[in-house]
Structures are given as structure tokens and as C-alpha cells.
C-alpha positions as CSV (number, residue, x, y, z in Angstrom):
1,X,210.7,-87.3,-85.9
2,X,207.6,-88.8,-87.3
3,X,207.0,-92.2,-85.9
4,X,204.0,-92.7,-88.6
5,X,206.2,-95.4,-90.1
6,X,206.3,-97.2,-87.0
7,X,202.5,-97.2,-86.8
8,X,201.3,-97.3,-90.6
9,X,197.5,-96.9,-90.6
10,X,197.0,-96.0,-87.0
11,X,195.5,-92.2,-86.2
12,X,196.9,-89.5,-83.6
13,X,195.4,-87.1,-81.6
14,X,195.9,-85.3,-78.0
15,X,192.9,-85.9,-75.9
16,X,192.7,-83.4,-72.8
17,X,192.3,-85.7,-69.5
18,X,192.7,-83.1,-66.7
19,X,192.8,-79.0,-66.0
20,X,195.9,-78.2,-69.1
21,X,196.6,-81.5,-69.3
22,X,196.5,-83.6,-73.1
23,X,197.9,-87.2,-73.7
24,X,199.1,-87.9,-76.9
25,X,197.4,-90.7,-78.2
26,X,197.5,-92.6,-81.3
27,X,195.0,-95.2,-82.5
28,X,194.2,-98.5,-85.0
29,X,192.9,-101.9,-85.2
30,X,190.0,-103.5,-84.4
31,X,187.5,-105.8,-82.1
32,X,187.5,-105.2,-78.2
33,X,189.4,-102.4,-76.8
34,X,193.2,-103.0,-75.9
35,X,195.2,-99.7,-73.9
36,X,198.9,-100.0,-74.3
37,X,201.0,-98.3,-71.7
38,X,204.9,-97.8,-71.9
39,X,207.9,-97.1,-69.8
40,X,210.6,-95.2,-68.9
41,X,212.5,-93.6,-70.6
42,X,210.3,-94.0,-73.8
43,X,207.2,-93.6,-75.2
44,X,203.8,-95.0,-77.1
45,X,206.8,-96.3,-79.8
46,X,208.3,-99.5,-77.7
47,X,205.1,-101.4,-79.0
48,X,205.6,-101.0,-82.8
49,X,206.9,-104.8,-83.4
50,X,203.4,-106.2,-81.7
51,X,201.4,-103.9,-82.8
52,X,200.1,-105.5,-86.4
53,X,199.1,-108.9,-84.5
54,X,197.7,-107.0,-81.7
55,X,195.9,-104.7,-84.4
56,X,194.4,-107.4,-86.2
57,X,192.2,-108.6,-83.1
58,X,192.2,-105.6,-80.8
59,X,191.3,-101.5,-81.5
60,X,194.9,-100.5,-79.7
61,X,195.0,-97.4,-78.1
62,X,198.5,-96.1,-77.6
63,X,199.5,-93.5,-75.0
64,X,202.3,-90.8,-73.6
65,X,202.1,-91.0,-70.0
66,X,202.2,-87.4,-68.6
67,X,205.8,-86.0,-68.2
68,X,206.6,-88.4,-71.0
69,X,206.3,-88.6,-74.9
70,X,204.3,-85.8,-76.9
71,X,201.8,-85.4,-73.6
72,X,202.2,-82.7,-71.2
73,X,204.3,-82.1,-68.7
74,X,203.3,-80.4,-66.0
75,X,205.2,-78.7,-63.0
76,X,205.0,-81.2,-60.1
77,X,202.9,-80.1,-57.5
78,X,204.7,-80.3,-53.8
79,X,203.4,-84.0,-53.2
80,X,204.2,-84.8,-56.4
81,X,200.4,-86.3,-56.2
82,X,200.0,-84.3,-60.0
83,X,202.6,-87.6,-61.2
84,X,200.6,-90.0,-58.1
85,X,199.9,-93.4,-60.2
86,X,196.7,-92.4,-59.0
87,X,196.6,-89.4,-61.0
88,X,197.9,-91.0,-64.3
89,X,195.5,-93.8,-63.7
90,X,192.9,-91.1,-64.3
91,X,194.4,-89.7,-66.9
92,X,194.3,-92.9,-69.4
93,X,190.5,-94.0,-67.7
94,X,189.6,-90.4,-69.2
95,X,191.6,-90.5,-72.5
96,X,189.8,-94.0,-72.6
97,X,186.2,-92.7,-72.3
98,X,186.9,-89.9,-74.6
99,X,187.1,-92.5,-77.4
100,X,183.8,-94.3,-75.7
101,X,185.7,-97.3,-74.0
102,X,183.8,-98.2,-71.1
103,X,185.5,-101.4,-70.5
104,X,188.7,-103.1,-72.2
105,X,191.9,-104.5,-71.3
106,X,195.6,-103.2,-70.5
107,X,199.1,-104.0,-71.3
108,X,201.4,-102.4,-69.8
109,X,205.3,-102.1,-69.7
110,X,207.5,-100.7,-66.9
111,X,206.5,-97.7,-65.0
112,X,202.7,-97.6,-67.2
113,X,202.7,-101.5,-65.7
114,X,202.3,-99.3,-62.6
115,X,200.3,-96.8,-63.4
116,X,198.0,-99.9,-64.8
117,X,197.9,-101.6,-62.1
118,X,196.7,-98.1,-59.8
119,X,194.3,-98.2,-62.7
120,X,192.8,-101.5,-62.2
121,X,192.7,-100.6,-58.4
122,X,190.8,-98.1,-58.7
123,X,188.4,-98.3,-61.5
124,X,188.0,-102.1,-61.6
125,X,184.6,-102.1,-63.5
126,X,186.7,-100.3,-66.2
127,X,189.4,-103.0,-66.5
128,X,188.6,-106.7,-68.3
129,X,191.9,-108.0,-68.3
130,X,195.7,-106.8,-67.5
131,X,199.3,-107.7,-68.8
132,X,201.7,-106.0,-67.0
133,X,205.1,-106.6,-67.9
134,X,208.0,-107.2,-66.2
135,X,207.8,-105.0,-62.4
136,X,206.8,-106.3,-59.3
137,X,204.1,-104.5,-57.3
138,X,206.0,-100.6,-56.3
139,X,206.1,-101.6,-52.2
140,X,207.1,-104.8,-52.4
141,X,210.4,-103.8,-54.1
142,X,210.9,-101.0,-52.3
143,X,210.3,-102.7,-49.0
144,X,212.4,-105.9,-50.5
145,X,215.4,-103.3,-51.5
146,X,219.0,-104.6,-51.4
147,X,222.4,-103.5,-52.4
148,X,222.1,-105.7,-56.0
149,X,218.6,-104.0,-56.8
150,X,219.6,-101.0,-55.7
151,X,223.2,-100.9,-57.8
152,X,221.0,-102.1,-61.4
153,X,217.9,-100.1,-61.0
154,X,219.9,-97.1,-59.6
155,X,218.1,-94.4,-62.1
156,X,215.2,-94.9,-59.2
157,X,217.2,-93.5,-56.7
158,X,218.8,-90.4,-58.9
159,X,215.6,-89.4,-60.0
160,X,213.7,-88.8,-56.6
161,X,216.4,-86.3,-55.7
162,X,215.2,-82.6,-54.7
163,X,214.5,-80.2,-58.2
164,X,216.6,-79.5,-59.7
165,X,219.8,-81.5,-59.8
166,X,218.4,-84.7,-61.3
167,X,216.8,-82.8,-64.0
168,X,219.8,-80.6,-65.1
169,X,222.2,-83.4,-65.6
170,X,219.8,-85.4,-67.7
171,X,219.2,-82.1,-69.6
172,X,222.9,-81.8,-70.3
173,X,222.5,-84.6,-72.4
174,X,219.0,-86.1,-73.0
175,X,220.0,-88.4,-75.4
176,X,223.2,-89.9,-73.7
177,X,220.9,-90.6,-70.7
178,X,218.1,-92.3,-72.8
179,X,221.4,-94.6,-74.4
180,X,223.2,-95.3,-70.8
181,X,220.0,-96.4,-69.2
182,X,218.4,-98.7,-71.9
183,X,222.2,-99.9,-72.6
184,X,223.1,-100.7,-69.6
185,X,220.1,-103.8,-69.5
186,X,221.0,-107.3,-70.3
187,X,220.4,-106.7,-74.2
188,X,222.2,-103.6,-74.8
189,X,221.0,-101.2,-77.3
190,X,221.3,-103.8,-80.5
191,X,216.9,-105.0,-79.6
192,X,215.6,-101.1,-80.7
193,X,215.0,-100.4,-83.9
194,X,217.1,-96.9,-84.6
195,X,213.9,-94.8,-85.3
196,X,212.5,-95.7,-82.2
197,X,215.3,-95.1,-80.4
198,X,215.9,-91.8,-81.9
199,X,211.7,-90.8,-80.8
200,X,213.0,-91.7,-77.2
201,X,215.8,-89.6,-77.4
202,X,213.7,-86.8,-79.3
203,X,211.1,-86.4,-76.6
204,X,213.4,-86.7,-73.5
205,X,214.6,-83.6,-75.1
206,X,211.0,-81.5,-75.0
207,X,211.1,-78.9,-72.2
208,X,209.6,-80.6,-69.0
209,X,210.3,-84.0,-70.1
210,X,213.6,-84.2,-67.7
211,X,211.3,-82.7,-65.0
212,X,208.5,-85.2,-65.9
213,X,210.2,-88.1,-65.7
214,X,211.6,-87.1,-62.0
215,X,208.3,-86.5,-60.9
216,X,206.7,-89.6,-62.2
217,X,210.2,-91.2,-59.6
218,X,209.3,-89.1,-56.6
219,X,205.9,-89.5,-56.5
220,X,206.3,-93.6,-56.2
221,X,208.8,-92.7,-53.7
222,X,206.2,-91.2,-51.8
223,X,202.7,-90.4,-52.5
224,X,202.2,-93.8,-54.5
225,X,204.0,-95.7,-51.1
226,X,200.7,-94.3,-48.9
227,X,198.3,-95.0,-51.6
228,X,199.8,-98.7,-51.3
229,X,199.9,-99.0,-47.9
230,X,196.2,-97.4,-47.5
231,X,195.6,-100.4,-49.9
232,X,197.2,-103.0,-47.6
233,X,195.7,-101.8,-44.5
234,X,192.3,-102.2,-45.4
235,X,192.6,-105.4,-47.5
236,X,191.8,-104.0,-50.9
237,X,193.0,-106.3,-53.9
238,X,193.8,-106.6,-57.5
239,X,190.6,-108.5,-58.6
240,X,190.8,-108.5,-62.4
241,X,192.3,-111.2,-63.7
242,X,196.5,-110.6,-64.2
243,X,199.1,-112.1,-66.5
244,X,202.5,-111.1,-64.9
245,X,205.5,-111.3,-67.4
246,X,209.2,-110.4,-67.0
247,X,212.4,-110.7,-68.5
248,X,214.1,-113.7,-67.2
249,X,217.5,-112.0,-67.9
250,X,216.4,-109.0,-66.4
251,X,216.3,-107.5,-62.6
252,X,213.0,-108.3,-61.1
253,X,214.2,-112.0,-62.5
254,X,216.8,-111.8,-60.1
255,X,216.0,-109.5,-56.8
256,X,212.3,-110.7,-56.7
257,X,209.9,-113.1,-57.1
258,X,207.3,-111.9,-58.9
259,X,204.3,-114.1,-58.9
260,X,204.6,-114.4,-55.3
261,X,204.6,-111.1,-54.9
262,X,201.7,-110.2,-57.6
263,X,200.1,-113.1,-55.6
264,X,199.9,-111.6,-52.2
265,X,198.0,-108.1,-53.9
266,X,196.0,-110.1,-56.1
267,X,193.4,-112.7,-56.2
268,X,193.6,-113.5,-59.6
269,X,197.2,-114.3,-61.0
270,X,199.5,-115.9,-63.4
271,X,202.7,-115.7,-65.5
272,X,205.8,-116.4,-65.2
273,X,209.6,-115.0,-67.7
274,X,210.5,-114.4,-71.4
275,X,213.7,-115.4,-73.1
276,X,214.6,-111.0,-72.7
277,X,215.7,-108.9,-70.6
278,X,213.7,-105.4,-69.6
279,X,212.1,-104.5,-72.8
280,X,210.0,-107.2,-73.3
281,X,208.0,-105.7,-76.0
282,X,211.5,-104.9,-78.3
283,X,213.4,-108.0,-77.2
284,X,210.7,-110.9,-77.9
285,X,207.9,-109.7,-79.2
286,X,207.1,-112.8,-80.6
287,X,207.3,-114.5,-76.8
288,X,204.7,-111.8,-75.6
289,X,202.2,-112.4,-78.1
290,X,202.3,-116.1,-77.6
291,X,201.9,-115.0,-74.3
292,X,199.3,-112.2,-74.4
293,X,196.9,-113.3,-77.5
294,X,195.5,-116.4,-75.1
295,X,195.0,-114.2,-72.3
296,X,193.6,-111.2,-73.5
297,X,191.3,-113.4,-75.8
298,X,189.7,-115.8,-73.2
299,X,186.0,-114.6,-72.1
């Protein structure tokens, strides 16, 4: 499907960030540089209904994570360190250097929210500002896991099973999954506009894309859990300033706090829940800009 009509105006290309590796990226706007990063299980298309107000103040640059969307999908390597947030982090500093952004800001949904935050971590002169949207940090909630986090967020603990299981069941039916895993939030499927939904359905189909997804799973499981815990041991912080949002009829709402939790990696943070559920960027669009614009525009 062509998602142009979700994007009117905007430009895409696949920049090549790593050895075979291309993120599909699509482009538009204007004034200071502004990365968008989505979730799972979707793509670049979950920010279509900010996009225009974002666009008018921001040159937006849209991207498929690896494993996900129109970008590649490698074969995970045996420490699934190829899908490491620290990895993925390096893919979107790259893309965002290809297109000659030194610095700008990042907002970020889901499991890019993570992969933002790793970015921000590491490459800190890169990052002005950062959004993320509706996670807390990955150790604290696996450290804080319970029985009613675990039963509502259960796709985390399917997907880091060995290859292959995981990856032939969502196979079997790529576009059931994408429906039973959105649908099952607090919203239901009625927040999505169809042709976005039928892009997320599309590309969880591409060969890899099952196998992408898992790995992205197993290597937070794992790999990103050391990288964390490296982090904690020697003191290193979040220092860029850091709006947290999340749904206030969603998960995190209810198993976590956040700011308490963004509060004890970070030194600089604020935020607090949207009138939604998970998918911020579909459910209240309108809430997030009010939200975001302030932020992202303050020196």
C-alpha cells in the first residue's frame, strides 16, 4: 500500500546506516530538525494525524526501525546485539547525519521511545530535546514486573522465545496478530485510521519482519538489560532535557510510576498522562501537540 496519502508532501528514501542495512525514511516540513520514532507492531505511519502541525514548525524525519516497516531486517546475530537499542540508536544517529542533522530533537513512541532514549545516552551532543511516549525506562519494568504487567503486556514475553516458534505463529497470520495486539489496548481498534492499519498489517507481512520484531524483544531481554545495568553502575544519566508522556488509561498508567522512575535515570524531567490509552499519537493527537509544541519549542 502507498501511505503517500497519509504523508502528502513529504519525500521517501532508504538511507543505508550499517554493513546491508537501509532505514526507510520519509521526510517534510520545516525549521529545526524533529526525528520521529514509532512502535511496535507499526511503523513511520502512527504519526500521520500530528504530522501537519509538527511540519509546519519542524523538518520531520520519519523512520522504520530495523526489523520493522519498509527497513531491513536482518538475521539476529546470537546476542541479538544486531537489534541492541544500542545498535538502532546508531542506526537513526547515521540516517540523521546522512540528511546533515547534527543536532535536533526526538519523539518517540513505544519500543523507538527506547531506542531514543539509548540514543540520547549515548550520543548526547546529538540530542536537543526528547519526547518519549508512554514506557518507562526497559529495567525498571522489568525489575518492577508483576503478575498484572505481565498478563497486559504479555506479547513481551512470547516474543523473546527461542527462533523459531514465536516467529511462525505470527507468520500464520500477520495481520490477525497486528489486530489482537493493538485491539486488545484500552481503545480498541476504532483510534486507527484503516489505511494505516492496513500499512501495519502490510509490513508485518514482509519476509523477516516476524523475525525482526522478535529480535528487537530478545535483545531488551538481554543485551539492552547489561547495557542498562553498565549504565547504573557507573552513574551515567539521561542529561538532555525529557518530556515523559503516557496514556493514562494505559499499562505503564497502572503497573508503574513513570516520572519517578524517568526521574531516577535522568536529571532533567517532566510529564505526566493523556486522556488515551497506548497509542498516544492515534488516540489524542491533539493532547500531544499541546503537549509537545511548548517543549520542543523552548530554547
Amino acid at each position: 500500500m502507498d501511505t503517500n496519502d497519509l504523508f502528502p508532501g513529504f519525500t521517501t528514501q532508504d538511507i543505508a546506516v550499517d554493513d546491508g542495512v537501509q532505514l526507510r525514511v520519509r521526510t517534510g516540513g520545516r525549521g529545526r530538525p524533529l526525528l520521529l520514532v514509532h512502535g511496535h507492531p507499526q511503523t513511520h505511519a502512527i504519526w500521520h494525524k500530528v504530522a501537519p502541525a509538527l511540519a509546519a514548525q519542524f523538518t520531520l524525519v520519519l523512520v522504520d526501525l530495523r526489523g520493522y516497516g519498509d527497513s531491513s531486517k536482518p538475521a539476529g546475530a546470537a546476542d541479538h546485539g544486531n537489534y541492541s537499542k544500542r545498535t538502532m540508536a546508531r542506526d537513526l544517529l547515521r540516517a540523521m547525519q546522512a540528511l546533515g542533522h547534527r543536532c535536533f530533537d526526538v519523539l518517540a513512541h513505544d519500543r523507538g521511545a527506547r531506542v531514543a532514549h539509548r540514543l540520547a545516552v549515548d550520543h548526547a551532543a546529538a540530542v536537543r530535546r526528547l519526547v518519549l511516549l508512554d514506557i518507562a525506562p526497559t529495567l525498571a519494568m522489568y525489575e518492577q514486573t508483576g503478575e498484572a504487567f505481565a498478563r497486559a503486556y504479555w506479547h513481551w514475553f512470547f516474543l523473546i522465545q527461542p527462533a523459531p516458534l514465536p516467529e511462525r505463529l505470527i507468520e500464520a497470520d500477520p495481520a490477525a496478530y497486528v489486530r489482537e495486539v493493538m485491539g486488545r489496548r484500552s481503545a480498541g481498534l476504532a483510534p486507527f485510521d484503516p489505511r494505516a492499519l492496513a500499512e501495519y498489517q502490510r509490513t508485518l507481512a514482509l519476509p523477516g519482519a516476524a523475525h525482526g520484531i522478535c529480535e528487537d524483544y530478545r535483545a531488551s531481554a538481554g543485551i539492552d538489560l547489561e547495557h542498562d545495568r553498565a549504565d547504573r553502575a557507573q552513574g551515567l544519566r539521561l542529561g538532555v532535557p525529557l518530556l515523559a508522556l503516557w496514556g493514562g488509561e494505559g499499562v505503564v498508567q497502572r503497573c508503574f510510576q513513570p516520572l519517578e522512575a524517568w526521574r531516577a535515570v535522568a536529571t532533567d524531567v517532566r510529564g505526566g498522562p493523556l486522556p488515551c490509552g497506548h497509542y498516544i499519537a492515534e488516540e489524542a493527537p491533539d493532547a500531544l501537540l499541546a503537549q509537545v509544541l511548548p517543549f520542543l519549542g523552548a530554547d
